[in-house]
N, C-alpha and C positions, 0 to 999 in steps of 0.2 A: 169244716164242711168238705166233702169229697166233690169234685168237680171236674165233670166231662169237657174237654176243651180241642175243638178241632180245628184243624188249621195251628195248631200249637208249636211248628218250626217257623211258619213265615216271618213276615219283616212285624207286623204288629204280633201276633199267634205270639213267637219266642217272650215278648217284653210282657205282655198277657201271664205267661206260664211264671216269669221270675215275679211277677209284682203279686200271684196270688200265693205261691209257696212264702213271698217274705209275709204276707198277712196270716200267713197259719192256715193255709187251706190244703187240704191235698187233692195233688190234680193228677186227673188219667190224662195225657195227649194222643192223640189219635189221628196218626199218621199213615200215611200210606208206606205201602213195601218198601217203595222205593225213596223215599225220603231219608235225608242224611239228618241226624240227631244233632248235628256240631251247633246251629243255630242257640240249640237251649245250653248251650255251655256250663255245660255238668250240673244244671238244676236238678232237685232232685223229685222227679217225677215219674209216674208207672205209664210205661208207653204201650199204646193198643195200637197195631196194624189193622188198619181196613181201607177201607175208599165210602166215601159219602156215596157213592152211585151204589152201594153194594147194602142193601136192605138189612140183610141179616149181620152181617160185620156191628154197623153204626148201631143195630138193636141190641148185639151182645156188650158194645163199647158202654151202651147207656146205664144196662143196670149197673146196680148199685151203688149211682151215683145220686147225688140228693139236687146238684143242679145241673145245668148245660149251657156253656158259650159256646154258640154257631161263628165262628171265626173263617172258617174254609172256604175259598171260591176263587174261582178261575180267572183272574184278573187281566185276561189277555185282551189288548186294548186295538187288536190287528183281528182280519175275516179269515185265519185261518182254518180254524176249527169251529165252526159252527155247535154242531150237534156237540161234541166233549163239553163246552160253553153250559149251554142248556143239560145237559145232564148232572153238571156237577151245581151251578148254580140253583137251576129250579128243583131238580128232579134229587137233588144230593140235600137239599133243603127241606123237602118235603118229608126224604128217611128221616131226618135228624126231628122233626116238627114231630111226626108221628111217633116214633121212638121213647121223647120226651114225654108225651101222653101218655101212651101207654104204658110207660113206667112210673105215669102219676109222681113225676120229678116236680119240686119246689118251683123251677124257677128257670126257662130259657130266654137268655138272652142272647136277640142274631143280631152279629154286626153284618148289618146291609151297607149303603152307601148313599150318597146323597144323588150318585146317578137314579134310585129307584126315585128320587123327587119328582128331577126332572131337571130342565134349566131356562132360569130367567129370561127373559124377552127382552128385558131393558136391567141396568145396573141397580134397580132394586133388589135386597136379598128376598130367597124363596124362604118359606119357613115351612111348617109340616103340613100346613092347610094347603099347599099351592098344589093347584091340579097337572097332573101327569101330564107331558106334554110333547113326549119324543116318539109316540107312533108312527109306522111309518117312515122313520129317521134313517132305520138300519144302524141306529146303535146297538150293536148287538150286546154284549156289556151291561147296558144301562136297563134294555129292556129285560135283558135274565135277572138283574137284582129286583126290579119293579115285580115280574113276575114270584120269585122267589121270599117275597112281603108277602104274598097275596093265597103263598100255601101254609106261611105259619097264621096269618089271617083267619084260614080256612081251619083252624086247630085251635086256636084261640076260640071258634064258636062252638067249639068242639069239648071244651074246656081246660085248654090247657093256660094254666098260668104263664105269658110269653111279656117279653117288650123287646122294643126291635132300635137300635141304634144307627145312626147313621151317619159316619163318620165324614170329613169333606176330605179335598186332597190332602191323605195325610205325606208328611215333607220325607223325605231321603235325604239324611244330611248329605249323599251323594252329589246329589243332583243343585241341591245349596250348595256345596264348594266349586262345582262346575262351575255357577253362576257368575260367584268370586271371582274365580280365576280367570274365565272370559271377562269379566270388566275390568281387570287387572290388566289382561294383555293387550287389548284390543281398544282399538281409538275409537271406533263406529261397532255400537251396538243394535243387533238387530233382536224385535219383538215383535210380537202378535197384538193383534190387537184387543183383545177380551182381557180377560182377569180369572181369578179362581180364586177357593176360599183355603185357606192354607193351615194346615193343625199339626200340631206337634205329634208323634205316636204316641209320648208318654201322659200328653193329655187327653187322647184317646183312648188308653188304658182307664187313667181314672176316672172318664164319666160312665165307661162299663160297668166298671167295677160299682160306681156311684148306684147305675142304673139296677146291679144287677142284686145291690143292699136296699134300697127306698124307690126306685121307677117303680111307678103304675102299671100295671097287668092292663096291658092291651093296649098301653101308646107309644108312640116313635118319639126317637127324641133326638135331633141334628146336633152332632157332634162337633163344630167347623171352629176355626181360629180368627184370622183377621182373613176380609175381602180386600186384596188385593191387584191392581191390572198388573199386567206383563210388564207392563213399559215403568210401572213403580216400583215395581221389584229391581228393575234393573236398576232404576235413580237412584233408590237408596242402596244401592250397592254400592255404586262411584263414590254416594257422598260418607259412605261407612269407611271406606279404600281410601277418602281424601284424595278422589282424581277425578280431574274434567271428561267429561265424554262424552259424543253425538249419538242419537237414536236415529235408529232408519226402521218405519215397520211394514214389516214385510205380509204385501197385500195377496187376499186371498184367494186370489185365482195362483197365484205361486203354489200356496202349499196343497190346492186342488190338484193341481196339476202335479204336483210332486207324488202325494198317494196316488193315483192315476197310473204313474209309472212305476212306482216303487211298489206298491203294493204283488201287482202280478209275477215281479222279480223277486220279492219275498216269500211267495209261493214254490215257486222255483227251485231257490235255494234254501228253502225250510227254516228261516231267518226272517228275526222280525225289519219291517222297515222301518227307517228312519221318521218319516212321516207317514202315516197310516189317515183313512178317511177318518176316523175320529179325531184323531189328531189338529184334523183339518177341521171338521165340522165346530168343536171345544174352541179351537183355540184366537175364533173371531165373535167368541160368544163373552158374558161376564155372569161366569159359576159361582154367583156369590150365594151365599147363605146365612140365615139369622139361627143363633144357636141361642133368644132369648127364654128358651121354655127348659132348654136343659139347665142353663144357668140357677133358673129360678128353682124349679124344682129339684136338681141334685147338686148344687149346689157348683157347678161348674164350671171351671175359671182357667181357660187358654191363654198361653202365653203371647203375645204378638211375634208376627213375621220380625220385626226387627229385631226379635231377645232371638229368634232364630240365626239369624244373618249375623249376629254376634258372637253366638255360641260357636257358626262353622267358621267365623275369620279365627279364635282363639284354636280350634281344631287347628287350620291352615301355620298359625305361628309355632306352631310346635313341631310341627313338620317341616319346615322350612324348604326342602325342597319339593314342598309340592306346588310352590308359588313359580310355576313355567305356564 
């Protein structure tokens, strides 16, 4: 099956493109000009230059393909750019939605995000039924995926055969060996006080994939891993490490005040901050998510944060000096 895939260099997009060439598909990736190709590490794929904001590019990218994964979107998590935000997310969403229609394609699957959810009130997880709840927030982020649901929505009554995915915080084994290493060096760990729902990219691929062989034409399906808080992530860190260590959590008028200052210095220097109001707003919240409908219907089975936390300490033993 030939298959249009945009967003096909990012951190999920690349593991996308390799997991559908090993299944026997052939894929178009659909990359902007200025995108570096090294991501898909010599997959072998037919690459189309365009931009999702650019109508006719994404309508020439679509023929002759039989499906379409929406993967693409502007993940900036800082109030830099507004308008590029909403352009690429809603309005880049909406080319690919109609695109897909009008070439009377088999099958679009968009990976949205669990920000288009919303987020919990209390450490109950949301599931697909939980009503939208960040109007007015100034998540700008959460509200362009929320809106960008709502244009292939608007194609789906239109007839287009669509389901919409929505993946949780998927991990950067990065950002896991960070973790390691801070509780490795440090006697006093500091956290936030919320949680997030934490998923592997590679089992984000396969509920796509799941979704995009057996999901339902017209329903969304939470993609998430284990609900985890800040401060348990840290725990089993130490006790993964076999070291003692104190938590201190850091309250949040800190990290208010932190975006406050940093943010308009981020402006500045065209550089993201370290703490951003989202940053701030997420990170005294618990982003948990139930992913009991994908499970059931594609059969959907994430690994836990801890096979996580194992996989990056065996990463860190092999490297050995990356244990500073």
């Amino acid at each position: 099956m030939k298959i249009l895939l945009t967003g096909a260099t990012g951190h999920l997009g690349a593991r996308l493109a390799r997991r559908l060439v090993a299944a026997g598909h052939e894929v178009r990736a659909f990359c902007r000009a200025t995108s570096a190709v090294e991501p898909l590490g010599g997959v072998p794929v037919e690459i189309a230059r365009g931009d999702v904001r650019d109508r006719d590019s994404v309508q020439q990218a679509v023929r002759g393909c039989e499906c379409v994964i929406h993967a693409a979107a502007d993940v900036n998590y800082w109030r830099q750019d507004l308008a590029r935000q909403m352009q690429v997310n809603v309005e880049g969403t909406r080319h690919v939605a109609e695109a897909a229609r009008s070439a009377e394609v088999r099958r679009l699957v968009h990976v949205s995000s669990v920000a288009a959810i919303g987020i919990p009130t209390n450490p109950t997880p949301a599931d697909e039924a939980f009503r939208f709840n960040l109007e007015g927030t100034g998540l700008t982020y959460h509200l362009s995926k929320r809106l960008a649901e709502e244009r292939v929505i608007s194609e789906i009554d239109r007839g287009l055969n669509a389901i919409i995915v929505n993946p949780a915080s998927i991990e950067h084994e990065e950002r896991t060996l960070a973790l390691l290493c801070k509780v490795r060096r440090k006697s006093w760990i500091t956290y936030f006080s919320g949680g997030n729902c934490v998923v592997h990219p590679d089992d984000v691929v396969e509920g796509t994939l799941a979704a995009l062989e057996r999901g339902r034409a017209g329903e969304r399906y939470i993609l998430g891993g284990e609900n985890v808080t800040f401060r348990e992530q840290a725990e089993r860190a130490a006790r993964l490490l076999g070291v003692d260590r104190r938590f201190l959590r850091v309250p949040a008028v800190a990290t208010w005040m932190a975006a406050r200052i940093l943010e308009p210095l981020a402006r500045k220097r065209n550089t993201p901050p370290r703490i951003a109001y989202m940053v701030h707003y997420c990170a005294q919240r618990f982003q948990f998510y139930d992913s009991t409908k994908a499970k059931r219907a594609l059969d959907y089975r994430p690994r836990s944060f801890g096979e996580m936390l194992s996989q990056s300490k065996r990463t860190l033993e092999r490297h050995a000096g990356s244990w500073q």
